[in-house]
C-alpha positions in Angstrom: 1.9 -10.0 6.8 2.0 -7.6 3.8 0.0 -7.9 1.0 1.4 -8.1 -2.4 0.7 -6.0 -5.4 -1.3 -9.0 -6.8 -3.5 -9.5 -3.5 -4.6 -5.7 -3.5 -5.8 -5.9 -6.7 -7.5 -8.5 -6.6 -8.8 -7.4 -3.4 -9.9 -4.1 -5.3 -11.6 -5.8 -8.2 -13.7 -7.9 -5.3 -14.4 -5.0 -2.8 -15.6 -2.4 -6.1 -19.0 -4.6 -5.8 -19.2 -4.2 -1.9 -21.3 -2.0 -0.2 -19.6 -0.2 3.3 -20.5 -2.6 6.3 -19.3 0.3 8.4 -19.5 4.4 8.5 -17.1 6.1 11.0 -18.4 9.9 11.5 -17.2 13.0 13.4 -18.0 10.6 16.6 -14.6 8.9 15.8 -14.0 5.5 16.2 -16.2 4.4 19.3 -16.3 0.9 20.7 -19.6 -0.2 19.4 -17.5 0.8 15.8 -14.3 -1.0 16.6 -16.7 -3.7 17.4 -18.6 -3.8 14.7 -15.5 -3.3 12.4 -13.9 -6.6 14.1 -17.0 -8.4 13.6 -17.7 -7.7 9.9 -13.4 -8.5 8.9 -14.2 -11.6 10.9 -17.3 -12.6 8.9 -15.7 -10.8 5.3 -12.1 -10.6 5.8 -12.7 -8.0 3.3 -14.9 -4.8 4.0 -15.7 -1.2 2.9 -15.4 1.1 5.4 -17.1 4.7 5.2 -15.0 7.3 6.3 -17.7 10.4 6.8 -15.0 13.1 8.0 -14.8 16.4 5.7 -11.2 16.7 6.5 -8.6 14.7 4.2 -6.2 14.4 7.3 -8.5 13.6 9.5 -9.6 10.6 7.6 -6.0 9.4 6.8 -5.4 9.7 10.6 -8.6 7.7 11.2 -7.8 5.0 8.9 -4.8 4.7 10.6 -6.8 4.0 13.5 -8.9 1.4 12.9 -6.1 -0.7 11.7 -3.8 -0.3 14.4 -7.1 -0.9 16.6 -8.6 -4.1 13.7 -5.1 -5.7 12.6 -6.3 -5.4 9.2 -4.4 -4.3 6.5 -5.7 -1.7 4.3 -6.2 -2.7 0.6 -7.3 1.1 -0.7 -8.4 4.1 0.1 -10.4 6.4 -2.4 -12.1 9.7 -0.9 -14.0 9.2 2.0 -14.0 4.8 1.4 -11.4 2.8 2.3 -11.1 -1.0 1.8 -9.8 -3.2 4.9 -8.3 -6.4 5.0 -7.7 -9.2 7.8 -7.1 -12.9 7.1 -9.5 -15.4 9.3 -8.5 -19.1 9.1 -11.7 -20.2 10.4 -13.6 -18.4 8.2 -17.2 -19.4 7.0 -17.2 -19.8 3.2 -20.4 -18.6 2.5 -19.8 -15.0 4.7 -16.3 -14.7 3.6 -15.9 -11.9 0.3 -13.3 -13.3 -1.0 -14.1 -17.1 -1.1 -17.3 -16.2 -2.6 -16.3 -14.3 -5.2 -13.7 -17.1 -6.2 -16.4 -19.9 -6.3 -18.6 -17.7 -8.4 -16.1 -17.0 -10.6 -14.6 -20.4 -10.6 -11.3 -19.9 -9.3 -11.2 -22.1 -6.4 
């Protein structure tokens, strides 16, 4: 599933107030990361992700590795943050990002 233009920014607008759940550093993506990273878009669907490499490329190549590893689609990247994305179904309401951010602002 793609997202569409209108997803991501909406996405954007809810994941400027979030703080990064996760940091990936020189270490790389380990499994207590991957882990954690599957357990927070599982709880959030949306998260901020820290990417604490120096290297541009580098980052871009681990980005691309956490969603090939998460299934999460990734919303935006600026510097060293990136924002992820993966839909849960069974998702608690009151963890979930998004479905909080709609209640509080009345749009569900």
């Amino acid at each position: 599933m793609s997202l569409s233009q209108a997803q991501k920014k909406a996405f954007r607008s809810i994941g400027h107030h979030l703080d990064p759940v996760v940091t990936v550093s020189e270490n790389g993506a380990s499994e207590g990361v991957l882990a954690e990273l599957d357990r927070a878009l599982r709880d959030h669907e949306l998260v901020k992700v820290k990417l604490a490499l120096p290297d541009r490329d580098d980052r871009a190549a681990m980005l691309d590795e956490l969603v090939t590893a998460s299934g999460a689609e990734p919303v935006q990247t600026i510097g060293k943050m990136a924002l992820l994305y993966r839909h849960n179904p069974r998702v608690n309401p009151k963890l979930s990002n998004i479905t909080r951010f709609e209640e509080h602002h009345g749009r569900r």
